[in-house]
C-alpha positions as CSV (number, residue, x, y, z in Angstrom):
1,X,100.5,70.0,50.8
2,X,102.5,71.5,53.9
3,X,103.4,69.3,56.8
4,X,103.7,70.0,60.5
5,X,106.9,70.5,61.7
6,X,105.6,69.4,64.9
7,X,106.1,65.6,64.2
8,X,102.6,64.9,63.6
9,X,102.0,62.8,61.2
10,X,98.8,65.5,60.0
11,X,99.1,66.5,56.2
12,X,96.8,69.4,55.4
13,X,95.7,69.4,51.6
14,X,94.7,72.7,49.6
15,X,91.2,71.2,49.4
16,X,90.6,71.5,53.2
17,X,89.5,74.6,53.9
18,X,91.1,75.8,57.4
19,X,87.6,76.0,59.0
20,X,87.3,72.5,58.8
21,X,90.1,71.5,61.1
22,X,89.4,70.7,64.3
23,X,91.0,71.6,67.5
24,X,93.6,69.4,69.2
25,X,93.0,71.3,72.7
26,X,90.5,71.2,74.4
27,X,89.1,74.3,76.5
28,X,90.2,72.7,80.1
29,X,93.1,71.6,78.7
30,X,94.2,75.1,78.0
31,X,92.5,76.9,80.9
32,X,95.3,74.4,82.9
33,X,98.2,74.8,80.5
34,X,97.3,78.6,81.4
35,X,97.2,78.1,85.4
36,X,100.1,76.5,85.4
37,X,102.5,78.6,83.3
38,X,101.3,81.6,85.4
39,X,101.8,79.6,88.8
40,X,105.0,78.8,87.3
41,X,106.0,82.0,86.4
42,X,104.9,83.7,89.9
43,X,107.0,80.7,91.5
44,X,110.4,81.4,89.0
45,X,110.1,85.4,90.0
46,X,109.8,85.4,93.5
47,X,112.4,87.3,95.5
48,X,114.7,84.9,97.2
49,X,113.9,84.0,101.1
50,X,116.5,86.1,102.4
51,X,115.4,89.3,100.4
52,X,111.6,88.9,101.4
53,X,110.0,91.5,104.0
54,X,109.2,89.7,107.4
55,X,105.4,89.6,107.9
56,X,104.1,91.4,110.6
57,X,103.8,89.9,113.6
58,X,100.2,90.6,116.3
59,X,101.1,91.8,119.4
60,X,101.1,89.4,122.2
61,X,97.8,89.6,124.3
62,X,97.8,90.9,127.3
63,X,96.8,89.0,130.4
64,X,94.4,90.0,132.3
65,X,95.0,92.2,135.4
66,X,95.6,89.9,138.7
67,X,93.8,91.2,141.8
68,X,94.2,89.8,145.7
69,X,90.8,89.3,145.6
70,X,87.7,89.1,143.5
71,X,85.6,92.3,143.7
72,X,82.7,92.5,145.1
């Protein structure tokens, strides 16, 4: 017999064969464990405000040319 160290109270005998176990986790559950360690880890390893490049900025538009009067 081997117990889980995890604090489950799950006790695996010899005579279970390892197929037989079934999965704790579900699929979504680990796709979203997944998102959010790497949206964690892109959040922890970002430069600091102060270090970042400023974004580029669009030029102003420019206003349109002012005549007397219209043309004809």
């Amino acid at each position: 017999m081997w117990r889980v160290s995890s604090g489950a109270d799950c006790v695996l005998t010899s005579e279970k064969q390892s197929e037989e176990i079934m999965f704790v986790y579900s699929t979504a559950a680990v796709q979203a464990e997944m998102k959010y360690r790497q949206e964690r880890i892109r959040r922890d390893f970002q430069r600091p405000v102060w270090f970042r490049k400023r974004l580029p900025q669009p030029p102003p538009p420019c206003a349109p040319e002012l005549r007397a009067r219209p043309a004809m």
